[in-house]
Structure formats: C-alpha cells, structure tokens
N, C-alpha and C positions, 0 to 999 in steps of 0.2 A: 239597860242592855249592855253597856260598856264593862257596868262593873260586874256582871253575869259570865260577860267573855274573860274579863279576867280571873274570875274564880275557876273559871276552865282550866285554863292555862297554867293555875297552880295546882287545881287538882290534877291534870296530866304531869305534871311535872313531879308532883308528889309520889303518884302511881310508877313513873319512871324509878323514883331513888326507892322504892319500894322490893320492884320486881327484879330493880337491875342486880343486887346479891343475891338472888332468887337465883339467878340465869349461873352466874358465877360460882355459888354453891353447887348447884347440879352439874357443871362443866367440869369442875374438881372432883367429886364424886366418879363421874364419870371416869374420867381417866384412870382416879385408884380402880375403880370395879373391873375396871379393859386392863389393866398392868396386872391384875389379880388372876383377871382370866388367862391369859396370854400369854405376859413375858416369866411372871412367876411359874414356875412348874415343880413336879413333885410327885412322890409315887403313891403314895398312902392316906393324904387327905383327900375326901370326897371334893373339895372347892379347886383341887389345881393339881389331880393326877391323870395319869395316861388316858383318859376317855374326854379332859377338857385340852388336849393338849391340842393350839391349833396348826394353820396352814397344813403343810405336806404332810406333816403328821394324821392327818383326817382325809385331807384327798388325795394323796399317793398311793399309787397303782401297784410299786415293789417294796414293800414298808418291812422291816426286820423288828424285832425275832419272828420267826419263825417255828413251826413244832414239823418234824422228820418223822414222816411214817411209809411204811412199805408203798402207800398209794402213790404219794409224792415223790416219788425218788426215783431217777432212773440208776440200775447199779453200770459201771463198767468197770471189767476186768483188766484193761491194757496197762500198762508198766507208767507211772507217771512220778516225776521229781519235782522236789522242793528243795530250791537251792539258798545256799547263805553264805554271804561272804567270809573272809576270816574273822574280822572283828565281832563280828555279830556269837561266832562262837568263845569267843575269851570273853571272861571274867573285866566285869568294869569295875577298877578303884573305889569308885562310889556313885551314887545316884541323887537326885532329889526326890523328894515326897510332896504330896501334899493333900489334906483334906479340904475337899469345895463344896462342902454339906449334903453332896450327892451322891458320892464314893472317893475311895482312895487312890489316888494318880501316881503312876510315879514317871518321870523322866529322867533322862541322862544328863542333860545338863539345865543353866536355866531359860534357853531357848526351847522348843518344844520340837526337837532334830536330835541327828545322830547320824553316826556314821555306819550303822547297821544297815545292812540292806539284804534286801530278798528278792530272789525271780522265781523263774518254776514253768513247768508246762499249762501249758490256759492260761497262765496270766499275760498282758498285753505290757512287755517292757520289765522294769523293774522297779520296786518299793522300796522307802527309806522307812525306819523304824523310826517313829515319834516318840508314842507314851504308850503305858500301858495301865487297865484299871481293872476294877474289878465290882460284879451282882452280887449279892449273900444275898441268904431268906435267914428267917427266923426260926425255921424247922429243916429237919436234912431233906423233905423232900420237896421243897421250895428255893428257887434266890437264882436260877439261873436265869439264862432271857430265854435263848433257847432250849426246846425242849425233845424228846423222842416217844411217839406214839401218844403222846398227853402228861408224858412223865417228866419232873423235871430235878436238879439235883444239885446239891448244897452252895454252889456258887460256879461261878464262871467269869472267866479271864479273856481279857480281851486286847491284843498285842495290834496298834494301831498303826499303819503304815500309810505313806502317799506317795503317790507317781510319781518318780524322778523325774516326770515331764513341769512337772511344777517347782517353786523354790520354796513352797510352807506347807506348812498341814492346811491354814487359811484359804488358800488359794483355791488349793485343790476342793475343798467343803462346797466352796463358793462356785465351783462349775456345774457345767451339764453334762460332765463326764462320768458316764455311771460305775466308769472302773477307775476312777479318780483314786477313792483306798481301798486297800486291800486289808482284811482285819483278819486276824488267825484267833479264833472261838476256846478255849480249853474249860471244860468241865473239869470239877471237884467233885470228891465223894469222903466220904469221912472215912478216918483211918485210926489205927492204935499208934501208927506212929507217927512223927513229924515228917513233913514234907522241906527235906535241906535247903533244897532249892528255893523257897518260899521263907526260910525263917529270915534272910536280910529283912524282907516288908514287912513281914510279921514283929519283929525287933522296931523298924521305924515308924510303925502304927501307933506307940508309944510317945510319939514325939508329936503326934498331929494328932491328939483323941479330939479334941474339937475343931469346928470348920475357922480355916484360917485363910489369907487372900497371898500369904507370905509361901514359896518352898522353901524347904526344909532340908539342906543340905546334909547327906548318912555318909560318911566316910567306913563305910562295909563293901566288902565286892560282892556283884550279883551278876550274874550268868544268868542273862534275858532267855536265852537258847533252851537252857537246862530245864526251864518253865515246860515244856514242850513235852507230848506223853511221846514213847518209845514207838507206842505203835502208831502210825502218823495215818490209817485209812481215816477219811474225811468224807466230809457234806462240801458242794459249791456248791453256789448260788447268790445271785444278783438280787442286793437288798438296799438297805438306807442305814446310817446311823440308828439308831434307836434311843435318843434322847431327844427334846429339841432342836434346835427345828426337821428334827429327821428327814434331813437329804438323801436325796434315792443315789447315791454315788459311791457306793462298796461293791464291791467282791467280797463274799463272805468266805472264809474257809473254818469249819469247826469239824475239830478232831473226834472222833466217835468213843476213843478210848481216853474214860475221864484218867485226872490224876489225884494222889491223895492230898487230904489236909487234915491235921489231926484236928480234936474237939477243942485244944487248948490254941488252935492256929486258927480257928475258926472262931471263936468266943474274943479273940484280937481286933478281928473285924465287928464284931457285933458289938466293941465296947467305945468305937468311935462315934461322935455326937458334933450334931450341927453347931448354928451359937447360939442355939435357945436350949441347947443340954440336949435336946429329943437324940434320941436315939436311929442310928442311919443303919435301916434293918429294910429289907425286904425291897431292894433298890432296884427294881427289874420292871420293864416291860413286857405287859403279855405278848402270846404268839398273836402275829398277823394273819391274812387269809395270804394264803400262797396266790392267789387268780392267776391260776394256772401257768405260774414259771415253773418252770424246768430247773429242778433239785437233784443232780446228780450227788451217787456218791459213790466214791473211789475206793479200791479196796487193796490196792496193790502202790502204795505210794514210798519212795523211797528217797532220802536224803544226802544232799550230794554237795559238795562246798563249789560254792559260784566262783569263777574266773575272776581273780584283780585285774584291775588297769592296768592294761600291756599286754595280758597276758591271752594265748591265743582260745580261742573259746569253739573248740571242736564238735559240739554238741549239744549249739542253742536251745532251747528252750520250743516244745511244740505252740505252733500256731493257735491263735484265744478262739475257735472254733465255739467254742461253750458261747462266747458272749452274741453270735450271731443268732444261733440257734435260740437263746433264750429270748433276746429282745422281739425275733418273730412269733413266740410262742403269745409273750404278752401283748405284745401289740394287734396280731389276730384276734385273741379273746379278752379283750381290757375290759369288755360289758358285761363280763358274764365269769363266775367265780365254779370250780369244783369242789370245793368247801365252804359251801352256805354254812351246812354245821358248826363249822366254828365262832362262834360265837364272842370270842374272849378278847379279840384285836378286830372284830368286825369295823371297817371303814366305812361302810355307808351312812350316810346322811349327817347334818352339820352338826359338830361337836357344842358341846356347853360354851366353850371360848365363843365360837360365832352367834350363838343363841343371846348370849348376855351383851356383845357387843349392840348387835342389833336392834335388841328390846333399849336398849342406851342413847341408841343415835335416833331411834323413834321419840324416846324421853326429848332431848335434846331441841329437836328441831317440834315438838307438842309445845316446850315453853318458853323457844323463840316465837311462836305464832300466837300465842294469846297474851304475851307482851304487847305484840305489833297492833292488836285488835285490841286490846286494852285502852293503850296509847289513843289509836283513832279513834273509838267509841269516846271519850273524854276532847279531845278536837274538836269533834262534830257537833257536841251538844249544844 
C-alpha cells in the first residue's frame, strides 16, 4: 500500500508537469487571439475590420460615419458663421507627415497642437486644430466615411480639433464630453485638374509611401484653411471618432460641397503601403444607424475671421442649442432605431471581438478545471 501511495503521488505529479504547458500554451494563445481580435484593427480583412471592431465601437448609441439623406436631416435656413482665427488662414512654413499604416496624418508640428483655432455658431466655446487625415477607396465611387443618400465619393478629409477646455487632443478623447472635438468632413471628387491646395501632401506622400512610427518633417507651405470648399453649407451632428475605440465625443461638421482632386493626386494616395508593402486602399468605415439623432443641415453658412486676444468680440458666436436638442432626441429613443434598413454600420448584438474573447475565456477556465480534477482523481486513488 505504501509503495501504491507513492506511485500516486508521482503519477500526480507527473500529470501536473504534463498539463501545466498545456495551461500555459492556451493562456498564450489566448491572449494573441484577444490582441488579434481587439487591439489590432483594420478595414479590409475579414479577421480584424469594422464589424470585429470592439467596445464603443459595437455598443455606442452615436457612432460616425454616417450616410445624409432627405429623411434624416433637418434643413435650416437662418444665417450661421464659421469663424478662424488669423493664423489658421496663413500659409504654414512647413508641416509634418506621416504614414501609420492606416492613412496619411499630417500635423504642424511634432506635438499633435497648433495654434489654429476655430469657433462658430453651435459650437460650445472654441477648437484648436490638431491633425489632419485622410479615407481613399479604390474606385471614385468609394473611400469616403460619410456618405449622401447611399452615395459615396472618392475620399474624404478630415480637419481634427479639440476644446480649448482641454490642453491635448488626449485629454479631450479620454472624456465624456460629446463635444470634446469638433472635426470639419471635406469630400473629394475627381477632377482634370490638380487640386493646389492639396499638392503640399500630395508631394510629401512621397516621403512616407510606407508605414513608419517616425514624422516626417516637409519644409513646403500649406494653407490648412484653403482645404476648405467655397461653399461652406454643411451637415451637424453629434458622432464618435470613427476608428478605434470610437468615442462618442465629436461634433461633426461636413461640408456638402465636395472639392477636387485629380487622378494623379489621388493614385499618391493609393500608392502608400503599410510595412508588409499591402497597399492602404479602401480605409473608411461604414455608415452607422443614425437611432434617431438629429442631423441638421445648414444652408446659408458663412465665414468670418475670429477675434484675437485683446481684441473686443462684438458678435459672439450663437448659443450650442443643437447639442440639447440632439442629446434629448437620442436619449428618448436609444431603444429604438428609424433606420433598421440600414444594414452596413448596424450595431446590434456582440461583435466577433466579444465573441472570440469569450469562446477563450470559456477555453481557459475548461482547462484550469480538468487540471484540477485530473490532479484530485490521481490523489484519491
């Protein structure tokens, strides 16, 4: 019996050094599968694009982009300004660049700030210009985020800003401030000619064709402002980022009237590559389900240069009336969508991220328990 007990006690012991890289292997696994699901994201492969993307990305209520149609939109006619201070309309010495395998960013310096700043009517306070990036598709009638009536068009520009109530773009991301930034939208459409305004980045696309962790400092001037189409009537509406982790903290504003880009300005973009060479084509997120916010769009908008420091400011900026109006729209109807139809950004039920997680952490804790029971069955005998 003694020496019976002892063979126990090595067959348990055995069965221990057996299952315990058993446990170890799967807890490693685990983790790449949930980093794979999760933190990695992507627009174009089936394993880690916009439909596995998780948290607020899946259960957020005001998710962006968005698609503009006559149903969704209220129009109003009343006189409303988008103001900019001087700097924001001069020409900047140079800029930085850079490719982050996702699209191409550019900033003004190598802090992600600027002395740009923007107010306007509806908006609550005033914006500082960050960065600015930019969607392509692979065809002219693809690559924007946002779209109109189901249509969408050759790319789209996206001029990034954050509350002056904060001191970083960070900050502001990180709040429950849903007008934390305020992002100004600019569609593309193809043209015969180049778009002047555009060839600084167009030129420094050249410098970053693959994804790099480094900016890329262009000693070229670029006029952020000149981006801007002439005719400024717009879309508002209260959205999210639209990449990861897609925080509900934007004021959107996108211009109705696209601007040009020619096929040779456009083919600049389509020629930059991650760092596995793939090609960074088609970088947009679909529309989301509006669930019933309140999509104004404005049609009489006009631009006006904002007061410096010091200087007396006659003609503040109207009261963010929009943003009251919209938060009771969504927050009465948060259960209930008037675009089921849409189909393309639909947010219900748990994404492929949560799915793989959870089928993992079931794995996990399946063969900690038949360790444990392994163990004791060999004990007992």
């Amino acid at each position: 019996m003694p020496s019976q007990g002892k063979g126990n006690r090595l067959d348990a012991s055995a069965m221990m050094r057996l299952t315990l890289p058993y446990i170890v292997f799967t807890l490693i696994c685990a983790k790449n599968f949930a980093n794979a699901a999760g933190d990695h994201w992507c627009y174009t492969q089936e394993e880690c694009d916009a439909h596995t993307w998780s948290g607020e990305c899946q259960t957020g209520k005001q998710q962006s982009p968005i698609d503009f149609t006559q149903k969704n939109t209220i129009q109003r006619n009343d006189a409303v300004r988008l103001r900019f201070n001087r700097k924001y309309s001069d020409a900047q010495d140079h800029f930085m660049v850079k490719n982050n395998g996702h699209t191409i960013q550019i900033q003004l310096g190598n802090d992600i700030t600027s002395d740009l700043v923007m107010d306007g009517d509806y908006f609550k306070g005033s914006y500082r210009f960050s960065q600015l990036h930019f969607h392509w598709g692979s065809h002219e009638d693809k690559g924007s985020e946002h779209t109109v009536n189901g249509n969408g068009y050759v790319a789209e520009l996206h001029l990034v800003h954050y509350s002056n109530d904060y001191k970083s773009l960070k900050e502001a991301v990180g709040t429950k401030n849903r007008r934390g930034l305020a992002v100004l939208g600019i569609f593309f459409e193809i043209s015969n000619e180049d778009n002047h305004a555009l060839q600084p980045i167009v030129e420094a696309i050249s410098r970053v064709k693959r994804q790099e962790d480094d900016l890329v400092r262009v000693d070229i001037p670029l006029n952020v402002s000149a981006l801007l189409p002439n005719d400024l009537s717009l879309w508002r509406y209260y959205g999210s980022l639209t990449t990861p982790s897609c925080n509900e903290v934007v004021v959107w504003t996108v211009f109705k009237k696209a601007v040009p880009i020619s096929r040779s300005q456009w083919e600049a973009f389509k020629a930059s590559a991650d760092t596995k060479g793939k090609s960074i084509v088609d970088n947009y997120r679909p529309p989301q389900s509006t669930i019933n916010r309140k999509v104004y769009f404005l049609n009489n908008v006009n631009r006006e240069r904002m007061p410096e420091a010091g200087e007396d400011d006659r003609s503040p900026p109207l009261a963010d009336s929009f943003y009251e109006n919209a938060q009771r729209a969504v927050n009465s109807k948060a259960g209930s969508s008037d675009d089921k139809n849409n189909q393309h950004g639909s947010n219900s039920g748990p994404g492929r991220a949560e799915v793989v997680n959870s089928a993992l952490t079931g794995f996990i804790f399946l063969s900690i328990f038949l360790q444990v029971l392994i163990t004791t069955v060999f004990k007992c005998r």
